[in-house]
C-alpha positions, 0 to 999 in steps of 0.5 A: 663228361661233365662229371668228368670235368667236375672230377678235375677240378675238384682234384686241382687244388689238392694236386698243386698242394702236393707240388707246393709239399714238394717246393717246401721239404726240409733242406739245408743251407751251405755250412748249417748244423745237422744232427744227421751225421756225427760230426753235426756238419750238413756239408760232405767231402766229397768221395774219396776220388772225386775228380773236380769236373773243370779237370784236365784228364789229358795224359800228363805227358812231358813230351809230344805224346805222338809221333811227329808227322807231316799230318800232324805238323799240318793240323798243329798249323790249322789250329795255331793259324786259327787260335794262336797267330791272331796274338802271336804272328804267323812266324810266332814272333808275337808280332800278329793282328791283335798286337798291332791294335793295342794289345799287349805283344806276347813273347816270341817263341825264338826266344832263348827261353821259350826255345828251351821251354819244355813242350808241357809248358806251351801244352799247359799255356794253351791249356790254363792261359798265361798273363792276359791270354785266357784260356783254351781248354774250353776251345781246343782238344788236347790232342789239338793242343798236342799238334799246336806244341809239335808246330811251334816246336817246327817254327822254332827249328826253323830260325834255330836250326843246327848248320851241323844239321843241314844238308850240303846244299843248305849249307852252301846256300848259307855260307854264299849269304853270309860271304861278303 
């Protein structure tokens, strides 16, 4: 046994050189010389098809990528209640809780421009952040984004709706409110 122990030891200081070696192997710095390649430069390029790691690999769709379906509408408003109508309002007019605290009101949805808007523009919105609204990527799946899109797409429908488009009792109601 004590051998044993004597063994050891005796082996410690020669096991902590090897991992002394290890810490002190020859590196190089950011932009330094080498001999090693022919161009005397220590940094590579990355391989051809390398793919940043911070990169969105959603499909690039244009447009809602899924059907839109009742399913659909209801995890878009989930999602938007929770990380969207805090800033933006539950009706996404910009007039939600953080807004009424001081912070910058962000622009309604019913506006001409954002009505006309396309849906990557609100996808990458959420995606990338705009002006002072930060970033979702981190936070919200693309296809949680995708359903966000398809629910302001419906709360803009639902204050810019077509008369042409609404059924004969709708448009009898509207023509009531709007007698004199």
């Amino acid at each position: 046994m004590r051998a044993a122990l004597a063994l050891l030891f005796g082996m410690a200081p020669l096991l902590a050189a090897c991992n002394q070696q290890m810490a002190e192997q020859p590196r190089y710095n950011p932009l330094d010389a080498s001999n090693q390649f022919a161009d005397g430069r220590s940094a590579r390029m990355p391989v051809a098809g390398t793919i940043d790691r911070s990169a969105d690999l959603a499909a690039a769709s244009q447009t809602i990528p899924y059907p839109i379906t009742l399913a659909l509408l209801q995890h878009g408003r989930e999602r938007f209640e929770i990380f969207c109508a805090p800033c933006h309002g539950r009706a996404g007019d910009g007039r939600g809780v953080i807004p009424r605290h001081g912070f910058p009101s962000p622009p309604s949805y019913h506006q001409d421009a954002l009505r006309q808007a396309s849906d990557r523009h609100f996808y990458d919105v959420i995606t990338n952040g705009y002006g002072v609204m930060y970033s979702y990527r981190s936070r919200v799946p693309p296809a949680d984004r995708w359903a966000i899109v398809a629910y302001i797409r419906a709360l803009q429908y639902s204050r810019h709706a077509p008369v042409a488009e609404l059924s004969g009792d709708l448009k009898a109601k509207l023509q009531g409110e709007a007698a004199p």
